[in-house]
C-alpha positions in Angstrom: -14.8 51.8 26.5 -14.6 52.0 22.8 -11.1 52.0 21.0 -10.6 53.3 17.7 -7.2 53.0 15.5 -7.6 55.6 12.8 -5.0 55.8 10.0 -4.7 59.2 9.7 -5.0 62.7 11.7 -8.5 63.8 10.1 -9.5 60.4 9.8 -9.4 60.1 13.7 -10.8 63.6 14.3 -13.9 62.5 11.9 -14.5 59.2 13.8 -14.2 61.3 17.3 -16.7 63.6 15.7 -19.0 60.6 15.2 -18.8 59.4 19.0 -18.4 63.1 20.3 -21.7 63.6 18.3 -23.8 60.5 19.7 -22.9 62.0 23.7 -19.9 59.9 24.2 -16.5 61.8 26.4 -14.0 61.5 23.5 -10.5 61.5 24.1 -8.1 62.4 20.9 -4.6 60.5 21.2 -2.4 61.8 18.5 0.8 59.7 19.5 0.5 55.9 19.6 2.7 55.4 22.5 1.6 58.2 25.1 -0.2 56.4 27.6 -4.2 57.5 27.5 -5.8 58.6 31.4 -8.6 60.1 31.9 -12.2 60.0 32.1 -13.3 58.4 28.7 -16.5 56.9 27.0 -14.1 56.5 23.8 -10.0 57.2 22.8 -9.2 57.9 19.1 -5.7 57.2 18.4 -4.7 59.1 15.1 -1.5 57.6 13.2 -0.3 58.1 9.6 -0.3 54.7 8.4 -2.5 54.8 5.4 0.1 55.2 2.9 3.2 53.8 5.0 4.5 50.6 4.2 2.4 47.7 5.2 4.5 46.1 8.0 5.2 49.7 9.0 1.6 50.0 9.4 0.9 47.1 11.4 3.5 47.7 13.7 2.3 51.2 14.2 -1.3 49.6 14.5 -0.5 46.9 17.3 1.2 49.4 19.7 -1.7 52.1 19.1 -4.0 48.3 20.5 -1.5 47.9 23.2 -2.2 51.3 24.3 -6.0 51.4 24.0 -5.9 48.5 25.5 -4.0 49.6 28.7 -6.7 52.3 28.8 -9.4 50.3 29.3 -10.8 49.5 26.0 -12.6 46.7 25.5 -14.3 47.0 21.9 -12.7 48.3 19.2 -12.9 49.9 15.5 -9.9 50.6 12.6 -11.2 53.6 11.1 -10.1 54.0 7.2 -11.0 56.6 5.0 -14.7 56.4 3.5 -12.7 56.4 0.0 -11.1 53.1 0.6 -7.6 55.0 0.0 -5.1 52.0 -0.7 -3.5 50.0 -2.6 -2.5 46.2 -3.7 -0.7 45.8 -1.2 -3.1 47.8 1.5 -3.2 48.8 3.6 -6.6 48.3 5.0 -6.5 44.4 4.7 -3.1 44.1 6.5 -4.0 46.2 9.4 -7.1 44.7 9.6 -5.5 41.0 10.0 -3.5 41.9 12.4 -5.8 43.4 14.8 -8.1 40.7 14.9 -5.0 37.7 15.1 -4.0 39.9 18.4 -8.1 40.1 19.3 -8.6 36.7 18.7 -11.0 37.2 16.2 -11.8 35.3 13.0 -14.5 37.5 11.0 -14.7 41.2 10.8 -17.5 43.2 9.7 -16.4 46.2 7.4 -17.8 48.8 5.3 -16.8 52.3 4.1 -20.0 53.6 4.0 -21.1 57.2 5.6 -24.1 58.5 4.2 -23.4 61.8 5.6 -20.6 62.2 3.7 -22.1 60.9 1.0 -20.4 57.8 1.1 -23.0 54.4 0.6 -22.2 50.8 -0.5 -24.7 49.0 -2.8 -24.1 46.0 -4.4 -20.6 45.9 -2.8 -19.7 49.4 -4.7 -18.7 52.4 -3.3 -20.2 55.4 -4.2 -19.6 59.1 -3.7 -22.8 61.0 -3.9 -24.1 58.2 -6.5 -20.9 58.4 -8.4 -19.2 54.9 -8.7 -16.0 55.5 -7.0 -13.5 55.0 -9.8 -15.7 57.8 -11.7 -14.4 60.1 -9.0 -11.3 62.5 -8.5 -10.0 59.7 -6.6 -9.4 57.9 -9.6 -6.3 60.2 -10.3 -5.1 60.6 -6.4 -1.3 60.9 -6.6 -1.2 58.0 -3.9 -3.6 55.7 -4.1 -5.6 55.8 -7.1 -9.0 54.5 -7.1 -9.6 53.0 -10.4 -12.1 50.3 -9.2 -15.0 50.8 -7.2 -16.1 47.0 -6.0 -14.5 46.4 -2.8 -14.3 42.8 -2.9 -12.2 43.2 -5.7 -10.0 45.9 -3.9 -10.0 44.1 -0.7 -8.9 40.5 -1.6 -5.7 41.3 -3.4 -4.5 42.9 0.3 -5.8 40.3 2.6 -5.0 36.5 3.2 -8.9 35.4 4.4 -11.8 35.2 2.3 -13.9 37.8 1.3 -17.7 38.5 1.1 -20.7 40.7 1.2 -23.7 41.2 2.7 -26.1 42.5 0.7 -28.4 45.5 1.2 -31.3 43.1 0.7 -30.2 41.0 3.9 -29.5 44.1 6.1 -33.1 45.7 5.0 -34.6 42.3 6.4 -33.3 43.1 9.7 -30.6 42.8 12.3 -31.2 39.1 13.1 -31.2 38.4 9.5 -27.6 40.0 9.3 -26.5 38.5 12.5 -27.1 35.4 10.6 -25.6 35.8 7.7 -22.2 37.1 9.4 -22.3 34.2 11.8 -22.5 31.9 8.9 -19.9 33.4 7.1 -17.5 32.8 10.7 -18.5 29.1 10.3 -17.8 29.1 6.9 -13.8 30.8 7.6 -14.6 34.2 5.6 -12.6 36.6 7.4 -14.0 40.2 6.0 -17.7 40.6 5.4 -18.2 43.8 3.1 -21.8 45.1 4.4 -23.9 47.3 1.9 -25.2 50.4 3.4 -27.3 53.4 1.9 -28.6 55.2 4.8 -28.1 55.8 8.3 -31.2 53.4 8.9 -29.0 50.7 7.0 -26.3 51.3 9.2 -28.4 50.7 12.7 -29.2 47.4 11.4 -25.6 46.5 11.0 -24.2 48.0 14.2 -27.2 46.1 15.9 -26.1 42.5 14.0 -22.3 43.1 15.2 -23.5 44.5 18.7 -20.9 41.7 20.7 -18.2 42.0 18.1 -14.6 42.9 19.4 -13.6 44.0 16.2 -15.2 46.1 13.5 -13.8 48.2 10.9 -14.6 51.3 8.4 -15.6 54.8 7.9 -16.9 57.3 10.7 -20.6 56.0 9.5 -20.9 52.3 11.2 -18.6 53.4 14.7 -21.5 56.3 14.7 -24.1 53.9 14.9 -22.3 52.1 17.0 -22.0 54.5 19.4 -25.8 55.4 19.0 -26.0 52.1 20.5 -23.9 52.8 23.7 -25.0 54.9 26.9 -23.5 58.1 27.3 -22.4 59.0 30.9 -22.4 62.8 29.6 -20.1 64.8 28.3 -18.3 68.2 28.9 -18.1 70.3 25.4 -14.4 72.1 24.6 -15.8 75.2 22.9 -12.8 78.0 21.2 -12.3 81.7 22.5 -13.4 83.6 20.0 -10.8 85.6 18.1 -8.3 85.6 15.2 -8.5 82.2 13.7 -5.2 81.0 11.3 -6.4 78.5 8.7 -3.7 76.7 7.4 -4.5 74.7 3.8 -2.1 71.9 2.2 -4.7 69.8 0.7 -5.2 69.5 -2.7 -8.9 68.4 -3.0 -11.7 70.3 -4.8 -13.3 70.8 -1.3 -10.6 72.6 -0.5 -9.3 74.5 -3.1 -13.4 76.2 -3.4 -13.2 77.3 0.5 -9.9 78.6 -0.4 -11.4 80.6 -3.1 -14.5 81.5 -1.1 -12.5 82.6 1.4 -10.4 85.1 -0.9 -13.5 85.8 -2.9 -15.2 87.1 0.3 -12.3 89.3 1.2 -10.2 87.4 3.4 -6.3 87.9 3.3 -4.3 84.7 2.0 -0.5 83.7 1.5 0.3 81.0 -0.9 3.2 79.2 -0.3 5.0 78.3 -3.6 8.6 76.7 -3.4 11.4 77.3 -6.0 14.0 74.6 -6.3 16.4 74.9 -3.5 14.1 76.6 -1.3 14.0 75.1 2.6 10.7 74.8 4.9 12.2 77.0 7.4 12.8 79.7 4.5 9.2 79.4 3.4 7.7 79.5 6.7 9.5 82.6 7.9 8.5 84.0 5.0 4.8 82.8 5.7 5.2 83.9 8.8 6.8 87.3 8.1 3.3 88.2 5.9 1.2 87.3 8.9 2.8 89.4 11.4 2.4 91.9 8.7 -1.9 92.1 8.9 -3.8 93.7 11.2 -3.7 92.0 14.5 -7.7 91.0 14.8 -7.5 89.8 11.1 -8.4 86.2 10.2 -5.7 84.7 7.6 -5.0 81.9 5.3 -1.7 80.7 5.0 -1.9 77.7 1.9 -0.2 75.4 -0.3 -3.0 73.6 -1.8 -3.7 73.7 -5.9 -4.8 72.3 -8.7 -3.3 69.4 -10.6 -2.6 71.6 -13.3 -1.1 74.5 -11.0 1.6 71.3 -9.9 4.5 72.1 -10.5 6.2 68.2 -11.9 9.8 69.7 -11.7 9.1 69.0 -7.8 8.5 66.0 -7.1 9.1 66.2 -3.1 6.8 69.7 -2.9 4.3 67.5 -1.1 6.9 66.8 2.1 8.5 70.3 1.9 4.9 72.0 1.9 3.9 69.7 5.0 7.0 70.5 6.4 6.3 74.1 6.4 2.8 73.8 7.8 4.5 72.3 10.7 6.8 75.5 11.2 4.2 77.9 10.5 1.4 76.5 13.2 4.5 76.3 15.7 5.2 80.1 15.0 1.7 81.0 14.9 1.5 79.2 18.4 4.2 80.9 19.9 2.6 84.1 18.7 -0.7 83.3 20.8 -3.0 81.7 18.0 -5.4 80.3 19.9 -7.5 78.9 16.9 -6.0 77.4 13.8 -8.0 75.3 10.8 -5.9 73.2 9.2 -7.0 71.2 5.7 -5.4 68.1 4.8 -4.6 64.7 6.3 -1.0 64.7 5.9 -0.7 68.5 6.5 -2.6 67.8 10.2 -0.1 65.3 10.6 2.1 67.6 10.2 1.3 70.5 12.2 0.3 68.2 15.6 3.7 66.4 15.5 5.4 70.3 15.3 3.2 71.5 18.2 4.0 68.3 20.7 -0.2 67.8 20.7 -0.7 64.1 21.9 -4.2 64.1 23.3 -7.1 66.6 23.1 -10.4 66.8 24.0 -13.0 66.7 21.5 -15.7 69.2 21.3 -18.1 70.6 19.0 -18.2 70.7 15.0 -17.5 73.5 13.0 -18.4 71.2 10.6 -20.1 67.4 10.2 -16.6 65.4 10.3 -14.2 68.2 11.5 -15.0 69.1 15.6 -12.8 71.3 17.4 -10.7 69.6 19.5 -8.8 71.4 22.2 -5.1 70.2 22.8 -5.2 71.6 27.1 -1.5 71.2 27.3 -1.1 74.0 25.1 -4.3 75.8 25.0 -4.7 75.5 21.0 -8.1 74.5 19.6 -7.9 72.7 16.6 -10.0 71.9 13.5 -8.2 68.8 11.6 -10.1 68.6 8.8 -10.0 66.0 5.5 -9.6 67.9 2.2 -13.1 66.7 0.9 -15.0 68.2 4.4 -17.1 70.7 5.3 -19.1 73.1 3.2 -17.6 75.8 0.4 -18.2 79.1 3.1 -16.4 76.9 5.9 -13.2 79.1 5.8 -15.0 82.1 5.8 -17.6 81.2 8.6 -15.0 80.2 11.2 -12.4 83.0 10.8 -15.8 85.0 11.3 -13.9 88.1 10.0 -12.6 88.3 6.9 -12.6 91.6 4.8 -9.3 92.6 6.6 -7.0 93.7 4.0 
């Protein structure tokens, strides 16, 4: 069985999508702690430790091991955002330590590359659809601004092993040539091995090089081929009831913010939450909530937060938590109301909304779109798309609510 430790909520859903995708049974955990049963090719655990504090995340990290391990695992991937989201401090190079010191292992393969995202690694630079990474919007992310787009040179300053890379020229020659070089980098005590990759061919070759390695680490793109690589024992698809679908936006990414405007543009009914000082998440989601009991009952409806940096208002500077907050309330009271289909944009919103619901572990099913599946927490009978700001195509609102033009 294949582990993953994902750290974040769409992060995990991405990289289930991936394994889901290659005929894997994929489990979703959402809780670290809650034992995993059940008839698996693959778990996904999804945490929020990308932006924690490093020991915080490594904690979080080990018992999230512990439990895949208890489940069966026996090889197993740290999923990170294709974006390299961190800092100095990490923390992709702390987390990664730590899981191989508990594995036993001494060299890790990595790379952030997932050309269907249009992610790829050349020269040991990330790109975003052939725009060097610091070039990018996530040059001015709130968080974790990306102001440097080599990864050797992000990497070291948050790990204690060496660093290197293995070149696109190497991994073009061939798996045996790449097995090679990452075996002589072990012997040489490098600890992370950056490997370029520009297509999904490029990727093969590295998930063939690392085919016995306990530990690897990156995007959704390598685990993908790694599960390519793996014999399915089939898979039962969770498919939604058709029906009113709630899409619930707190991200802040251009994605985003243009299937927010498609979806108004195409006559879809929206509510856009915008707190005043002193305001509480429960006041806003009632009132959230009030407007949606307010449209016709068949009506697809967008309940968001998300804008632009210049729409921010600076006079708030804990806006972000209140707004995830809220989502939390409003999926909850949308749930109670018998919502059986809810989108929700945005990593930390996600976050929110599954801790407010109780979800722990779903079953993933099919994509609404490449990144994003459905994933059906039973428990409850809610089916879920958690979906990363930057996913999914301009009309994806629009195409799952599948009825907009309710007024």
């Amino acid at each position: 069985m294949i582990g993953v430790i994902a750290d974040d909520v769409t992060g995990a859903t991405d990289v289930a999508a991936a394994l889901s995708r290659e005929g894997l049974r994929t489990l979703l955990a959402l809780n670290a702690e809650t034992p995993v049963t059940g008839d698996a090719d693959a778990v996904v655990i999804g945490l929020k430790t990308r932006s924690i504090p490093a020991d915080d995340a490594i904690e979080a990290s080990l018992v999230a091991l512990r439990t895949l391990r208890n489940a069966g695992a026996t090889r197993f991937y740290f999923k990170y955002c294709s974006t390299f989201d961190s800092t100095d401090e990490g923390n992709i190079g702390p987390v990664t330590e730590a899981l191989a010191q508990a594995l036993g292992v001494s060299t890790v393969v990595t790379t952030p590359a997932a050309p269907v995202h249009g992610r790829t690694v050349n020269d040991g630079n990330l790109y975003v659809f052939d725009v060097p990474l610091h070039e990018t919007h996530m040059a001015h992310h709130p968080i974790t601004p990306m102001r440097d787009s080599n990864l050797s040179r992000l990497l070291t300053p948050q790990v204690q092993g060496a660093v290197t890379t293995l070149p696109l020229s190497a991994v073009r020659e061939g798996a045996a040539l790449a097995h090679a070089m990452i075996a002589s980098a072990e012997s040489a005590g490098v600890a992370h091995v950056i490997a370029d990759a520009v297509d999904a061919a490029d990727l093969a070759v590295i998930a063939e090089a690392v085919d016995t390695a306990v530990l690897t680490a990156g995007s959704a793109g390598l685990i993908g081929a790694i599960a390519a690589r793996q014999v399915p024992s089939g898979r039962t698809v969770s498919a939604p009831p058709a029906g009113r679908t709630a899409i619930i936006a707190g991200s802040c990414s251009r994605r985003t913010l243009e299937q927010i405007a498609a979806f108004q543009e195409s006559g879809g009914s929206s509510h856009r939450v915008v707190a005043e000082a002193g305001q509480t998440a429960s006041e806003l989601a009632d009132a959230a909530l009030t407007w949606w009991d307010e449209q016709p009952a068949d009506s697809s409806a967008l309940i968001y937060s998300s804008s632009s940096a210049e729409e921010r208002d600076d006079e708030l500077p804990e806006a972000g938590e209140l707004y995830e907050q809220v989502a939390g309330i409003v999926a909850h009271g949308l749930a109670q109301r018998g919502v059986q289909r809810m989108v929700v944009a945005g990593g930390e919103t996600s976050g929110a909304v599954i801790r407010e619901l109780g979800t722990t572990v779903a079953v993933v099913g099919d994509e609404a779109a490449v990144g994003a599946p459905w994933v059906h927490d039973v428990a409850r009978g809610v089916h879920l798309v958690l979906k990363s700001g930057n996913f999914g195509d301009v009309d994806l609102f629009t195409s799952v609510a599948g009825d907009v033009g309710h007024d």
